[in-house]
C-alpha positions in Angstrom: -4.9 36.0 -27.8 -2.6 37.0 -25.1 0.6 34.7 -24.4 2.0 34.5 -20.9 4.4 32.6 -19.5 3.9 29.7 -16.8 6.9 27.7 -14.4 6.3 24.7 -14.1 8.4 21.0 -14.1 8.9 20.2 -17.5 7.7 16.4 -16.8 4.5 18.0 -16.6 4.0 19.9 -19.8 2.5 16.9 -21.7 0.2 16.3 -19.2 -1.3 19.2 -19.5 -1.4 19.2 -23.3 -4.3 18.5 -25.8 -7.5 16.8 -24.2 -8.0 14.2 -21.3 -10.4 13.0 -19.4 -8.0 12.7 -16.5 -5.2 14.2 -15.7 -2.7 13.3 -12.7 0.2 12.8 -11.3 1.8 10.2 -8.6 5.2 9.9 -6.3 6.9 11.2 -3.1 7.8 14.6 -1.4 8.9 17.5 -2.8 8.1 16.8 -6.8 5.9 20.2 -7.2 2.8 18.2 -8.4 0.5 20.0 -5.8 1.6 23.5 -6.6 1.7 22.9 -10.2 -1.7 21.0 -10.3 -3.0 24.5 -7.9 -1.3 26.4 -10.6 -2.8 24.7 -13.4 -6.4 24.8 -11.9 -6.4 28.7 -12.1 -5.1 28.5 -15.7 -8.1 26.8 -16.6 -10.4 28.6 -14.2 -9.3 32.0 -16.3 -9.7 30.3 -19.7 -13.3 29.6 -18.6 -14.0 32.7 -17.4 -12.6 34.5 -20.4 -14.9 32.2 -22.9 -17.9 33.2 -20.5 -18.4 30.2 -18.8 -19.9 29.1 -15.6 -19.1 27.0 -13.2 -17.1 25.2 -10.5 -13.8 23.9 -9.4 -14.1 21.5 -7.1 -11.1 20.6 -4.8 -11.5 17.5 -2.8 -9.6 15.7 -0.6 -10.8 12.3 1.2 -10.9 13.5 4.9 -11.3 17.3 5.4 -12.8 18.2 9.0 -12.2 22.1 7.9 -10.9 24.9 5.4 -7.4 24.3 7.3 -7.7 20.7 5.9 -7.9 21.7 2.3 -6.0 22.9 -0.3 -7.4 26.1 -0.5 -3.9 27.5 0.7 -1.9 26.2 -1.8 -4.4 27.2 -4.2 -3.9 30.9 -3.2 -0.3 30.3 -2.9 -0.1 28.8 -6.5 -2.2 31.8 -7.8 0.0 34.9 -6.2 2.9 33.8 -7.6 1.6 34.7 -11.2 1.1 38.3 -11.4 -1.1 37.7 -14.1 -3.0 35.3 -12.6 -3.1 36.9 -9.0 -4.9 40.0 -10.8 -7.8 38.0 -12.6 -9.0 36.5 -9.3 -10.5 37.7 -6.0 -9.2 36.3 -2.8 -10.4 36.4 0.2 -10.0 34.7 4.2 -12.7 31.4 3.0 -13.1 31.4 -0.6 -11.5 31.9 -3.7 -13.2 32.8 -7.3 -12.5 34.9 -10.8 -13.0 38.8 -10.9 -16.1 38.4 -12.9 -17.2 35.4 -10.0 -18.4 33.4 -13.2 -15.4 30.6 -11.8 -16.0 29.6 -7.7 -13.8 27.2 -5.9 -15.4 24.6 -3.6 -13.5 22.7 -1.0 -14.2 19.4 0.0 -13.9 16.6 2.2 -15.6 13.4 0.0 -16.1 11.0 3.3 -18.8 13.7 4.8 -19.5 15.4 1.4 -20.1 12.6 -1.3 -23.3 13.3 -1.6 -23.8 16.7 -1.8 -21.2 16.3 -4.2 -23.1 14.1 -6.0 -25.9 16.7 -6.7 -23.8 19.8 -7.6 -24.0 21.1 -10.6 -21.7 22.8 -13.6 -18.6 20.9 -11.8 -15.7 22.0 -14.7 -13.3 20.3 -13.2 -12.5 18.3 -9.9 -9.4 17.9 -8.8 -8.4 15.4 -5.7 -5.4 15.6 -3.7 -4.0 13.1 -1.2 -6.0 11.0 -3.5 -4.4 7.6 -2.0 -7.0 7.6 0.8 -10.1 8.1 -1.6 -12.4 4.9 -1.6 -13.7 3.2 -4.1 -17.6 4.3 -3.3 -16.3 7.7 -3.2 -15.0 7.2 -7.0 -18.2 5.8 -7.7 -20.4 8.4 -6.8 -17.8 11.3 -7.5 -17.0 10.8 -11.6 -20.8 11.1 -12.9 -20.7 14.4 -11.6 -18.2 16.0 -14.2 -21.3 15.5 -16.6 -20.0 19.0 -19.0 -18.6 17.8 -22.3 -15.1 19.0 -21.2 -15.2 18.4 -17.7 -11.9 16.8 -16.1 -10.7 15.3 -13.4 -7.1 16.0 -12.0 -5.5 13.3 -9.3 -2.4 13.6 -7.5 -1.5 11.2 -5.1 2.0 9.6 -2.8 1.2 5.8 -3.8 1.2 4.0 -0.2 -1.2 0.3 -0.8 -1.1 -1.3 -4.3 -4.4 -2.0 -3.4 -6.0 1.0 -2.6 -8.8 2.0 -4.7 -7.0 4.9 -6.4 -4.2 2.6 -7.3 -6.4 0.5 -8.9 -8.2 2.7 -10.9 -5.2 5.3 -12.3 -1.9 3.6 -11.2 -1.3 2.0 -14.8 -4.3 3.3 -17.0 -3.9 2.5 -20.1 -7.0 4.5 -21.2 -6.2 6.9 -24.0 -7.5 9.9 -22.7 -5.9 9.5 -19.3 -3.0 11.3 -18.8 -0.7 10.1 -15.9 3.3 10.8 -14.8 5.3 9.8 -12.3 6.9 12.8 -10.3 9.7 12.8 -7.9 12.2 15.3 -5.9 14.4 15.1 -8.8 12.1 16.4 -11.5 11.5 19.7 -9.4 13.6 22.3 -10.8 12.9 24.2 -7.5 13.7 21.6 -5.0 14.6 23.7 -2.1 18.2 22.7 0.1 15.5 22.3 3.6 14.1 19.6 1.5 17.0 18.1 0.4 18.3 18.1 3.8 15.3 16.1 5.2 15.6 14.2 2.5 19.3 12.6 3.1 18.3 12.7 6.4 15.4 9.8 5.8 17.7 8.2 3.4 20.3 7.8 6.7 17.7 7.5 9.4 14.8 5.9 7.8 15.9 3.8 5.1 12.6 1.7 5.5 10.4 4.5 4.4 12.5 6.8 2.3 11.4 4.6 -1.3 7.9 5.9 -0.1 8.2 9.2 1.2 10.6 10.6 -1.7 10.8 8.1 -4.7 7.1 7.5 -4.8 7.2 3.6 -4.0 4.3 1.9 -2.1 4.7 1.4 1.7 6.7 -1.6 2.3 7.2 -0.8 6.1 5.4 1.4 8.3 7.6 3.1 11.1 7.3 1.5 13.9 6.7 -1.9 11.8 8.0 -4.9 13.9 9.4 -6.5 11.1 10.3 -3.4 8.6 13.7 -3.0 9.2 14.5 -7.0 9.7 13.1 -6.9 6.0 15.2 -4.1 5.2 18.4 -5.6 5.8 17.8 -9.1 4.4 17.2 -7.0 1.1 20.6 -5.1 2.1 22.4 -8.5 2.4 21.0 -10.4 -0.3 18.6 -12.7 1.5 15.7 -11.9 -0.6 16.2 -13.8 -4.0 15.5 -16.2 -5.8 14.9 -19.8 -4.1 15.0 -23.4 -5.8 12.8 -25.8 -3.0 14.7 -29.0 -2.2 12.8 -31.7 -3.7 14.7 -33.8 -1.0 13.5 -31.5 2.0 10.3 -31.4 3.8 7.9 -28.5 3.3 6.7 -27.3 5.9 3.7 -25.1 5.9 2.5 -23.1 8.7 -1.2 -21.8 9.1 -3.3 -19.3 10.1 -6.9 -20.3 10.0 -9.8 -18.5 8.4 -13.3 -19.6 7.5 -16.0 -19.5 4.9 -17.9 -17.0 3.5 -17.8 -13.5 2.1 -17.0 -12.1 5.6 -14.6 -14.7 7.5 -11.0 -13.8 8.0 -8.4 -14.7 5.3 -6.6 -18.4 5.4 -2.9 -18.0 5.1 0.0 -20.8 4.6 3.8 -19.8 4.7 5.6 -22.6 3.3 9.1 -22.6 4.8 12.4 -25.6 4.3 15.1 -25.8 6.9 18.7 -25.8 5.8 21.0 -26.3 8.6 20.2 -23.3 10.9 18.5 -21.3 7.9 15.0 -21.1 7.2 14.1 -20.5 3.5 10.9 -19.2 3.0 9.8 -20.5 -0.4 5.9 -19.9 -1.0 3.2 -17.8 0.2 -0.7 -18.2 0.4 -3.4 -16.3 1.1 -6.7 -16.9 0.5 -10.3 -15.1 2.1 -13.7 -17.7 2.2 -12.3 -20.6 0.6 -13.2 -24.3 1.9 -10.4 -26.5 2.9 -10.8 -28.1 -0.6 -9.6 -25.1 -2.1 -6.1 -25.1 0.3 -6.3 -28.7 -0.5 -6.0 -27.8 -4.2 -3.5 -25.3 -4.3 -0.9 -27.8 -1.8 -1.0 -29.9 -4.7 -0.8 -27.7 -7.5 2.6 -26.9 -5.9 3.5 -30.7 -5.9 3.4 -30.6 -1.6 2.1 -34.2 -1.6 1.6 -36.0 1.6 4.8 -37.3 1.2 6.9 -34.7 1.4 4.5 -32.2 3.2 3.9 -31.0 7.1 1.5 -28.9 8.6 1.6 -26.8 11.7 -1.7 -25.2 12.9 -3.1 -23.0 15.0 -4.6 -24.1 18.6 -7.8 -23.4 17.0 -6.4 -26.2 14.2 -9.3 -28.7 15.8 -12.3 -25.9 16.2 -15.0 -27.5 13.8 -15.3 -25.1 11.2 -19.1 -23.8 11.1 -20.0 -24.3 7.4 -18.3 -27.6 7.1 -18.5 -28.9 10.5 -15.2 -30.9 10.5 -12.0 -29.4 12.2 -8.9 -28.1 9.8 -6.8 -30.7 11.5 -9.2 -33.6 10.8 -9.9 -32.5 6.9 -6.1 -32.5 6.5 -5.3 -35.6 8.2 -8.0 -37.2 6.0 -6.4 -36.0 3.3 -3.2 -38.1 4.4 -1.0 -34.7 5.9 1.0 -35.0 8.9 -0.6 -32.4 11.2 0.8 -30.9 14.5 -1.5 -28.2 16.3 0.5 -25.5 18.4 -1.2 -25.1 22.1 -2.8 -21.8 22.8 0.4 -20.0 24.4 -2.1 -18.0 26.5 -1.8 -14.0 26.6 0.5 -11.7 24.9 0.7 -14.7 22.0 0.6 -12.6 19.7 4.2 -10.6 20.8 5.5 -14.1 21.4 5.3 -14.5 17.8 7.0 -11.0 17.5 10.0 -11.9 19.7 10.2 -15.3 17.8 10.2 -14.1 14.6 12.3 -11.3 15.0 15.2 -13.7 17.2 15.4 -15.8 14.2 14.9 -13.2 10.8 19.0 -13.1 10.2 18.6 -16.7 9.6 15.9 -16.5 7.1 15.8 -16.4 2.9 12.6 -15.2 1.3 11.8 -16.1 -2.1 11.4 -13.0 -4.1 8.5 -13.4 -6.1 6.7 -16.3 -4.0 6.7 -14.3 -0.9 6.1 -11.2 -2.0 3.2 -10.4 -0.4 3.4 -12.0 2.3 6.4 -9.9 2.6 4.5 -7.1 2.0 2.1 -8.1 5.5 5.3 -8.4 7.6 6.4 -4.8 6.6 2.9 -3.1 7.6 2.7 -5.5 10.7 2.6 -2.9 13.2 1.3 -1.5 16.5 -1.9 -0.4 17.7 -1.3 2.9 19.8 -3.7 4.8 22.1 -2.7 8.0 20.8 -3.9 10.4 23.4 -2.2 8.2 26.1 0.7 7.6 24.3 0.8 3.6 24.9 0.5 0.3 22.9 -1.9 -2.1 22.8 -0.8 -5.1 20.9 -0.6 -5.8 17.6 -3.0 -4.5 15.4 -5.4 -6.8 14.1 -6.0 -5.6 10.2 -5.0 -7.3 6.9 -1.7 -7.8 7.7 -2.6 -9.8 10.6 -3.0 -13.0 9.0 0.1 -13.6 7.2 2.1 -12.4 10.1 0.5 -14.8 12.7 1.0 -17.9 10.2 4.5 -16.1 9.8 4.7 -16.0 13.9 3.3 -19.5 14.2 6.5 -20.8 12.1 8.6 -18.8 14.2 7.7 -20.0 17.6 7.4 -24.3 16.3 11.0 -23.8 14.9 13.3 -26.3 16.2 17.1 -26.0 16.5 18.0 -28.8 13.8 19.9 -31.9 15.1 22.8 -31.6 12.6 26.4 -31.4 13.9 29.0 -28.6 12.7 30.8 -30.9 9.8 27.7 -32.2 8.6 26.6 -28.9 8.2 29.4 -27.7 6.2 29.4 -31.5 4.2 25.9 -30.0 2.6 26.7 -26.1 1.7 29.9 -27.7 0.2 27.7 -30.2 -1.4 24.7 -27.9 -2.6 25.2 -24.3 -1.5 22.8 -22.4 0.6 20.6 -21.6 -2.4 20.3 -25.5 -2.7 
């Protein structure tokens, strides 16, 4: 048997080795995964097509509207730069394939495709790129289809939602014949200086987004988030921590409403103490379809009796909810809570909780671990943009939504506390500001 030679990261040698199922690879810009993983689907396509085998090499990506959309360009690219490998394959302007043309590559978009996908036959090996944006029906449909006994699948993917389907599936398999690394700018022996140049200049101008684009971190902050660089410099100045609740403060929990059932918008409760002129954020709900028994439940799993516990609603607070037919603010004040419903403040609300929030964030501790994902909703909080004319329009109403209006709704009910300057200092002298 012929040896040759192949460059590639040495991070990715062992996932290459013996046999897997799957075979991937995760994290920012500039790691050399895609190349290598083009690279590494032509090795394989040659070993078939020296053993006589038939078959496919499917390269998918979630959204592909044309060949210019695929990887079929790094695929070529990854092949010419082996001599060796360049001469075993023909290449030409829409497809590639091996010399004999026993090996084809197919390229693939799997939101228009699936299912055509789903029929093909003597798939060797699929692998999918940009794989963050992949859904879960597409997984579903797309993994029966590597039916030969050696089939594989190859991922490679820049993590962006924890939740995402593909994270879910491959971020921390644990199946034995999965075989997954983490690569970054650092492991590429290549990394060329432009890169490195764009890179420091993220890490200056864009310190909100350079974990994701070049360490491989999920998105904590989207550009243009209203909240991401707030969050980003109360994690620069140690504001995000641990947080021990006052047992001799109020809670005070602030709403956003949902409803019941499987399709009804998520319930949300931000549970915030005031200390002085700083607002501690110390827990963080979020629930989708529950009854008010269920909130109910939770308020006093976490010991926020009606003693020591006030809730702000919503104007929609005393809207009878459809499945119970009793108002939020009527359950909870049967329950024995102090409720206080915020009027409707009319249009442009919703920035009014923006402006609010954002006037008072250099005041506010988060609790690390409490908050975190309701930290997580602040960061993507964004914009919705008419991108052909170049304007807003609002806030943008997805799952991010509901924790950032309950967030807001805090915000605007704050009230300057009625403390004077020495008994101000009398309680950080007396209890710090971490209580």
């Amino acid at each position: 048997m012929k040896t040759v030679s192949l460059q590639i990261p040495d991070k990715l040698v062992p996932v290459f080795e013996g046999e897997a199922d799957t075979r991937g690879s995760w994290g920012g810009r500039g790691s050399a995964k895609s190349r290598t993983f083009a690279k590494m689907t032509a090795v394989k396509a040659h070993m078939w097509d020296a053993a006589k085998r038939e078959g496919i090499i499917l390269c998918g990506r979630q959204f592909q509207n044309s060949l210019a959309d695929s990887s079929m360009e790094e695929v070529k690219a990854a092949i010419r730069s082996e001599p060796w490998l360049a001469s075993q394959f023909d290449i030409g302007e829409t497809y590639v394939r091996t010399k004999s043309g026993r090996i084809k590559y197919v390229f693939t978009g799997l939101d228009r495709n699936i299912d055509s996908v789903k029929s093909t036959s003597r798939i060797l090996l699929a692998w999918i790129e940009e794989a963050e944006n992949v859904i879960e029906e597409a997984w579903v449909k797309l993994i029966p289809t590597l039916r030969e006994e050696d089939s594989e699948l190859w991922i490679t993917w820049n993590p962006e939602l924890e939740t995402s389907a593909t994270n879910k599936r491959f971020y921390n398999s644990t199946d034995a014949r999965t075989k997954i690394v983490e690569m970054n700018w650092r492991d590429n022996p290549w990394f060329p200086a432009i890169l490195e140049r764009q890179r420091q200049k993220d890490m200056r101008e864009r310190p909100h987004l350079y974990g994701h684009i070049w360490e491989g971190e999920f998105l904590t902050a989207l550009e243009g988030a209203y909240f991401g660089e707030h969050l980003r410099i109360a994690k620069d100045e140690g504001r995000i921590g641990f947080i021990a609740e006052d047992p001799n403060l109020i809670i005070r929990l602030y709403a956003d409403i949902g409803g019941t059932g499987a399709k009804a918008d998520n319930f949300v409760f931000w549970a915030a103490q005031i200390v002085g002129t700083e607002i501690r954020w110390v827990n963080h709900y979020e629930v989708q379809g529950q009854p008010i028994a269920a909130h109910l439940n939770w308020m006093r799993e976490q010991g926020y009796t009606t003693s020591r516990c006030k809730i702000w609603l919503p104007h929609d607070g005393d809207t009878q909810d459809r499945v119970f037919d009793v108002s939020y603010r009527t359950a909870l004040e049967d329950a024995g809570y102090s409720v206080e419903v915020i009027p409707n403040q009319g249009k442009g609300a919703a920035m009014m909780r923006v402006e609010a929030g954002r006037r008072l964030f250099s005041r506010m501790r988060f609790d690390e671990t409490k908050t975190e994902a309701g930290r997580k909703a602040l960061g993507w909080y964004h914009e919705k943009k008419d991108e052909k004319r170049g304007i807003g329009l609002g806030p943008s109403h997805d799952w991010a939504s509901h924790s950032a209006d309950a967030f807001g709704l805090g915000c605007v009910a704050y009230e300057e506390p009625a403390v004077t300057p020495a008994e101000s200092t009398e309680r950080y002298q007396a209890g710090g500001w971490m209580g």
